[in-house]
PAROVO-209462 format. One record per residue (C-alpha): residue in one letter; chain; x, y, z. Coordinates in pm, whole numbers. Each point is the difference from the previous one (the first is absolute). Layout:
// residues N
resn|chain|X|Y|Z
A|A|X|Y|Z
...
***
This chain:
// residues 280
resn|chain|X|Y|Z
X|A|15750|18621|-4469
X|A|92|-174|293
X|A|-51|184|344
X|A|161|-72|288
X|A|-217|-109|319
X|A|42|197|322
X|A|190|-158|265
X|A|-102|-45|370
X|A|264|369|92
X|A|-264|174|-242
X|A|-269|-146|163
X|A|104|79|400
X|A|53|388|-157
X|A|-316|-30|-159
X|A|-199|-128|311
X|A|171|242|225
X|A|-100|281|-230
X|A|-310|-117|19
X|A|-24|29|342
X|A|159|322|31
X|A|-275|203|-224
X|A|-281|-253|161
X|A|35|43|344
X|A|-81|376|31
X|A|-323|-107|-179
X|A|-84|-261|251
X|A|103|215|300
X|A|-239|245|-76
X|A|-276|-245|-70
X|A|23|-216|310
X|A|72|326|195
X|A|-345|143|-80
X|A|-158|-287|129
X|A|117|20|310
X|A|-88|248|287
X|A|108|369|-21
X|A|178|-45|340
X|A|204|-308|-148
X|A|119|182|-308
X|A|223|198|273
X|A|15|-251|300
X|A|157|-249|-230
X|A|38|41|-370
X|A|134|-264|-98
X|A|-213|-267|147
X|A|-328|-170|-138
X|A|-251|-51|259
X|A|-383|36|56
X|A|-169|95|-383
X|A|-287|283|-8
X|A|-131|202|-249
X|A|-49|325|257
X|A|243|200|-188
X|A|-175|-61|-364
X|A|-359|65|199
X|A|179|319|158
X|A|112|89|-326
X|A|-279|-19|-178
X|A|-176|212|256
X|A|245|280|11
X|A|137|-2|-354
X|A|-176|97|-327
X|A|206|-282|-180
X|A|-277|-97|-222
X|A|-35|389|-131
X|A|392|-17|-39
X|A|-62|-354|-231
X|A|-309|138|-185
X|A|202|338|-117
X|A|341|-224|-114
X|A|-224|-265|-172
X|A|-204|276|-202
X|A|381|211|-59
X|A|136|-346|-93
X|A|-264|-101|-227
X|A|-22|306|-169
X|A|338|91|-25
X|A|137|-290|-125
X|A|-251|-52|-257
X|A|164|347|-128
X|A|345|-153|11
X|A|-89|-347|-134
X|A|-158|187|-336
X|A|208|311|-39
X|A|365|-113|72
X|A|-15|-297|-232
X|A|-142|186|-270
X|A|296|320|71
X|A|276|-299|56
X|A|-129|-186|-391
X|A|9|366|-170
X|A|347|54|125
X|A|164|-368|-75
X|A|-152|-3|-339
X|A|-85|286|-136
X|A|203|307|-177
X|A|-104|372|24
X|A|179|331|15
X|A|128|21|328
X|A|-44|-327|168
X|A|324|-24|184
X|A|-11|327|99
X|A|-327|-60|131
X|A|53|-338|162
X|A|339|177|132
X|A|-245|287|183
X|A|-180|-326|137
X|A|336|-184|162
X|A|63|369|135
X|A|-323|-15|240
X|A|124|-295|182
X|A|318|202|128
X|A|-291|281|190
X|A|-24|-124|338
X|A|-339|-35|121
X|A|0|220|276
X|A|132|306|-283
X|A|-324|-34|-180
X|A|-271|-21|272
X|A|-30|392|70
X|A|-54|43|-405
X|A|-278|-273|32
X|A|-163|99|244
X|A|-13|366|-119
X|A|-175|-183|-299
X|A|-224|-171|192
X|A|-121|271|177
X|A|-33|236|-297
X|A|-227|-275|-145
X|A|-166|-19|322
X|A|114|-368|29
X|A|79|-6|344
X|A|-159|-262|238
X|A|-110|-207|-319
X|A|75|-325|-180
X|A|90|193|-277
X|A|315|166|207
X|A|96|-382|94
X|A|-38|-153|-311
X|A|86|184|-354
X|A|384|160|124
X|A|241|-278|-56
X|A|-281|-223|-185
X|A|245|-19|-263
X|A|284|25|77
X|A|390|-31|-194
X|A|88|-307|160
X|A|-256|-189|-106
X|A|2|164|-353
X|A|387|-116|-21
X|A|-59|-345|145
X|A|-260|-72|-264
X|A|219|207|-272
X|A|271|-262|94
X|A|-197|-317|28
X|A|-156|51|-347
X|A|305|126|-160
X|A|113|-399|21
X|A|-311|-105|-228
X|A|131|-71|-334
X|A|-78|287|-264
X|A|-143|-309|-230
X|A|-271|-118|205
X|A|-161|354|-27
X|A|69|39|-334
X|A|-179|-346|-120
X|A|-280|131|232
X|A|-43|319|-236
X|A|55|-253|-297
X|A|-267|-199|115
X|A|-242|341|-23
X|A|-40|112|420
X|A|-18|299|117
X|A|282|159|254
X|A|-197|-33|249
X|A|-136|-385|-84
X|A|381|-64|-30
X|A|75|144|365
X|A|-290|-219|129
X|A|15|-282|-174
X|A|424|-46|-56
X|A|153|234|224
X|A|-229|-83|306
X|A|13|-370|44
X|A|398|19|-52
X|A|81|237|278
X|A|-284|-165|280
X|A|351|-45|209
X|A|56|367|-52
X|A|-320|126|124
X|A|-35|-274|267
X|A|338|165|166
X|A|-147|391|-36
X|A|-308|-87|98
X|A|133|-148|314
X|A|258|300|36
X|A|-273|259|-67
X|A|-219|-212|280
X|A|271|86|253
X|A|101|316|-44
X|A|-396|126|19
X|A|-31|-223|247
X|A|308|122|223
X|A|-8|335|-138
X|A|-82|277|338
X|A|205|321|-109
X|A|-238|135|-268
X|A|-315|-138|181
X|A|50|155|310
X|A|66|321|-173
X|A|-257|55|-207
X|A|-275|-143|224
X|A|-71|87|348
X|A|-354|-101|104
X|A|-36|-372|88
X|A|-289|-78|-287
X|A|291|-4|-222
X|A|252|-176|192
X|A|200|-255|-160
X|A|104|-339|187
X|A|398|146|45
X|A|-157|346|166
X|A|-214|-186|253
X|A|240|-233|127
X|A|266|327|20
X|A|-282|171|242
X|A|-89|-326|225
X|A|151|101|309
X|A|-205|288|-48
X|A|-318|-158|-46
X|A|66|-239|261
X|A|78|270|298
X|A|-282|236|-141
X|A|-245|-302|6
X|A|82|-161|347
X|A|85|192|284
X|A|251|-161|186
X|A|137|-217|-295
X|A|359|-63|109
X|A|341|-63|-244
X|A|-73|-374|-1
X|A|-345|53|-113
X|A|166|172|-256
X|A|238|-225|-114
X|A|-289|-307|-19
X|A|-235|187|-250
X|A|337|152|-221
X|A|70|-401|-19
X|A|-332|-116|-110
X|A|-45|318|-189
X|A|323|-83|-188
X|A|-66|-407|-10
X|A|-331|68|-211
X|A|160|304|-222
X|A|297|-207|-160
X|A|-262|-318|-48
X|A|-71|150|-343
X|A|328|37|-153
X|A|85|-317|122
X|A|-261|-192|-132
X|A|65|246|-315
X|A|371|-80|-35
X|A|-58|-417|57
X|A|-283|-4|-279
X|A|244|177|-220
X|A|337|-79|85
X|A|93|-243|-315
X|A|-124|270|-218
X|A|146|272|167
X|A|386|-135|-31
X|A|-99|-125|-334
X|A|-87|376|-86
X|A|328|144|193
X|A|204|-229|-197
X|A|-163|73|-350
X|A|-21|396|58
X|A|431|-20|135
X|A|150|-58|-369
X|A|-127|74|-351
X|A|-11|-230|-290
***
């Protein structure tokens, strides 16, 4: 099939894109580095380079706390969603029981609830469990959750029904098929949630800073939301610039991750959002 090369228009709209979405990055990067009273003075100038506001930081901010709670949350939680949701998404694409639309219907439903509508019912769960200010409160509710059960439901739905079936010919087991057929064809698929799932527990800060309020359990998204806090309780004196240059380094180092994240995975990722869009 021939495909037609972009030409130089597509390029320029490309480039300026580009630039658009880059430059708040960079701005907030080469603003940390410079002195607290520049960031106001000046801000959009580059001049004299320190690293007072990442040293200030640091000092005033329990960032690595806030990095240690999201990796363990992250880690744990999407090892739940990796295993679970693929497993729930391959029973509902090819499998029959008594009430499986009806079921998978009740699923699709739960993506309509707003967040916010069931935090007060989770947190009265929590707290009757005696969950509160744990890991358990930030990591089991939404650890599987109906998106991710209907974007695996819909990426395996496009596997052919005869490439299981000559798996059960050859003699394997449901689950050695799943593993060893259904798996290795839908690595786009689960390259795409597991980036998706990385950034929502990543980003997440409504549920966290609900159902944990002492700083032990303090994910990355709570810490940064209490900095100017931190910073004016820690430093007597500390001024709105002072403020500004350890919210910018603060911020620099928090988004490092997804970035680095997204650039590792970004071939996978589209190939995943492109295989889990149609069916068959």
């Amino acid at each position: 099939m021939n495909q037609t090369r972009p030409g130089p228009l597509q390029y320029v709209v490309l480039a300026l894109l580009a630039i658009v979405f880059l430059y708040p990055i960079w701005w907030a990067v080469s603003s940390s580095l410079k002195p607290a009273a520049d960031i106001i003075a000046d801000p959009l100038s580059i001049g004299a380079l320190t690293l007072d506001n990442y040293r200030a930081m640091f000092a005033d901010v329990p960032i690595g706390t806030g990095f240690a709670n999201t990796a363990l949350v992250l880690v744990v939680r999407g090892a739940m969603t990796m295993f679970f949701c693929p497993l729930a998404g391959y029973a509902f694409a090819k499998y029959d029981f008594p009430g499986k639309n009806l079921l998978f219907g009740v699923v699709l439903l739960t993506l309509m609830l707003p967040t916010l509508v069931l935090i007060i019912p989770l947190l009265l769960e929590m707290s009757a469990l005696g969950w509160v200010n744990t890991y358990q409160a930030l990591i089991l509710p939404g650890s599987i959750d109906a998106f991710s059960i209907f974007w695996m439901r819909q990426t395996i739905a496009a596997i052919p029904d005869e490439l299981i079936d000559a798996g059960r010919v050859d003699g394997a087991g449901e689950f050695g098929i799943f593993a060893r057929v259904v798996l290795p064809v839908i690595r786009p698929g689960l390259a795409a949630l597991a980036v998706l799932t990385t950034m929502n527990v990543y980003n997440d800060f409504v549920w966290p800073v609900v159902a944990v309020n002492d700083t032990a359990h303090q994910t990355l998204q709570v810490v940064l939301s209490t900095l100017a806090q931190n910073v004016t309780g820690n430093r007597i004196g500390a001024d709105f610039a002072t403020v500004w240059g350890e919210l910018l380094a603060a911020g620099s180092i928090a988004m490092l991750p997804l970035l680095v994240i997204f650039v590792l995975l970004q071939r996978h990722f589209i190939n995943g959002i492109l295989a889990g869009s149609v069916k068959g």
